[in-house]
N, C-alpha and C positions, 0 to 999 in steps of 0.2 A: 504494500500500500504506500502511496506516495506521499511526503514532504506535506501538513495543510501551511496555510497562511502562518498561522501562531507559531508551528515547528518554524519556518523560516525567522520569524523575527525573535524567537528565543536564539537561535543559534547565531544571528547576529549579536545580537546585545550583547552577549554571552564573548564573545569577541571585547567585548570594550576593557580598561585596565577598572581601578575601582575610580580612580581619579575621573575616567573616560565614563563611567555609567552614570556617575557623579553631575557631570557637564551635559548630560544627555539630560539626566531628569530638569534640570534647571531650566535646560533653556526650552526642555517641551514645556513649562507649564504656562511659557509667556511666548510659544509661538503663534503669528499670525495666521490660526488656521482662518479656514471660509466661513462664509456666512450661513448660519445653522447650525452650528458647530459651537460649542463651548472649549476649551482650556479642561484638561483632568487638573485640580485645587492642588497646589501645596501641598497641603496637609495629606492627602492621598498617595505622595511622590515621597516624599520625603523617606519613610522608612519600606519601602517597598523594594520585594527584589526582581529580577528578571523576570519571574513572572509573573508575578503580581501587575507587573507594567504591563508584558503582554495582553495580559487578559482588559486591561484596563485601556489599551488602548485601541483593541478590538469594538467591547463596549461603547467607547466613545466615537469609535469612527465607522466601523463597521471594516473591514478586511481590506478591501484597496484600496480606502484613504487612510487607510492606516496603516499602509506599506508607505504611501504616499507622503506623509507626514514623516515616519521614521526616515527615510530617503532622505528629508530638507534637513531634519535637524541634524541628522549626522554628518550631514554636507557642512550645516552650518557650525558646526565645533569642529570643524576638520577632520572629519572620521572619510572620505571620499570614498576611501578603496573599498570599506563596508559596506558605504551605500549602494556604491556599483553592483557587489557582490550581489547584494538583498535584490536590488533589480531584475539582476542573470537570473536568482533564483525564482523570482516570482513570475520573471516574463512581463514583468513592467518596463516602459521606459524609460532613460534618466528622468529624476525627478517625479514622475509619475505625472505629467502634465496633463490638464485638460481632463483625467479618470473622475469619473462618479463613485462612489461608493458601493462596493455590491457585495451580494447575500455572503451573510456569516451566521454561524450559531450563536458568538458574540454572547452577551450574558442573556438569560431565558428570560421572556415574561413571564405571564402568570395566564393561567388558564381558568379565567372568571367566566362565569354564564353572564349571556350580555345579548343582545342582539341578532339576530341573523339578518345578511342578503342587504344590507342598506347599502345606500350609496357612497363615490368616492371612496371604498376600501377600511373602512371602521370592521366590518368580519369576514371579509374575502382572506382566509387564513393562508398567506403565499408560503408560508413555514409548513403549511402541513395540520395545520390546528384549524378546523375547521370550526370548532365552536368557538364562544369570548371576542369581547366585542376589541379593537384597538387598541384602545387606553387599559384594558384590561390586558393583553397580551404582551404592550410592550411597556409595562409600567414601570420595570427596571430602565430602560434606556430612558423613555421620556425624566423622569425624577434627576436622571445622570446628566442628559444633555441639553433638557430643554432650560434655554438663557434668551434674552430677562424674560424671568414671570409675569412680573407686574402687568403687561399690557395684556397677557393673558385673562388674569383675576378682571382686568378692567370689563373685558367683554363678557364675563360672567355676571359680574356685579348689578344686582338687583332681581333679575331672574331667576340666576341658581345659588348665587351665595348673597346673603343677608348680610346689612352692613359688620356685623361681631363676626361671623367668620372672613370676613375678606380682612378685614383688619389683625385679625389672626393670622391668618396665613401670613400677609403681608409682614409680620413682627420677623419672622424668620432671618435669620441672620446670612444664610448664605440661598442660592435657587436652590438648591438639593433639598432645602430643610424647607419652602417655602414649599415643594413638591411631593413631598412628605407630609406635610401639612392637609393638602389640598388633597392626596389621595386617602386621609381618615374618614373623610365625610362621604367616599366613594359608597363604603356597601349599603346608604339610605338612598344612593342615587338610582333614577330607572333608565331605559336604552334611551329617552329621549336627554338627559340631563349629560348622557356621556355623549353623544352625539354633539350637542352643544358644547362640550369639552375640546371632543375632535375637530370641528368646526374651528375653534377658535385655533386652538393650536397649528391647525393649516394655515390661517391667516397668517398667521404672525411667527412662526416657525416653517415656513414653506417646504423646505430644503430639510429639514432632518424628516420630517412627515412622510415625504416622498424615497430619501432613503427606508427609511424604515418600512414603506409599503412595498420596496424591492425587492425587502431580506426576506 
């Protein structure tokens, strides 16, 4: 069986000195990824090893942008020859220019009962998960990568969340914990309240939505 994604980018990393993994995690958690995309937090890098990174930045990017990504930063600390190498190995280009993001196992959602058959992809289960609506399926990634909230909660606000919870949520110190927040009030929600969820997050999250309907 052949080399996946993750095997390729542990066996890089895995290459770096400590000093070298050190330089990696730094300058990934202030790299300018695209739009859709969050930054994996400090506090996440900091005591993590090779593959806790992998998996973290599978999660966060999904599999070719997240060859994509390890490609730039190691260009950008001068690691070249590695990047090259990850390149040859994955059949990416330099750089990974111009690549979309495509299907990875990435970390699992959750398999909630939720809807069927609605539009725009809220339970069209492209994983294989034919039941559970969207927001229920990819609630681990949405919570991880969906940045800023706030105009999210905006479009809820009055319909589904009452002003004490929006202002709750909004207390939350970082998105992760603002998304966390917003997913407790999930299990009194019905397929029309998550639909409005999924809704909003298409607006205003264009780009991870649309990956995530790829995976």
């Amino acid at each position: 069986m052949g080399k996946t994604v993750r095997d390729h980018l542990v066996d890089t990393l895995e290459e770096l000195t400590q000093d070298g993994f050190k330089r990696f995690k730094t300058k990934l958690n202030v790299f300018p990824v695209k739009a859709g995309y969050s930054n994996i937090p400090r506090g996440q890098l900091e005591k993590a090893d090779v593959l806790d990174v992998c998996d973290k930045l599978i999660s966060f990017y999904l599999e070719k942008y997240a060859v994509e990504v390890t490609v730039e930063v190691l260009t950008a600390i001068n690691e070249r020859e590695l990047a090259d190498r990850l390149c040859k190995a994955t059949g990416t280009g330099s750089g990974g220019e111009g690549q979309k993001p495509g299907p990875s196992d990435g970390a699992t959602g959750k398999e909630v009962s939720g809807g069927k058959g609605q539009k725009p992809g809220p339970s069209d289960g492209a994983t294989g998960k034919e039941e559970g609506h969207f927001v229920d399926r990819y609630r681990v990634q949405l919570i991880e990568r969906t940045a800023p909230v706030e105009p999210i909660l905006d479009l809820l606000h009055g319909d589904i969340l009452d002003e004490e919870q929006y202002q709750t949520i909004r207390s939350g110190n970082t998105n992760q914990e603002k998304m966390r927040k917003l997913y407790l009030l999930m299990p009194s929600w019905n397929k029309k309240c998550k639909d409005r969820l999924y809704e909003a997050l298409k607006a205003k999250n264009k780009f991870l939505i649309e990956d995530l309907e790829g995976n």
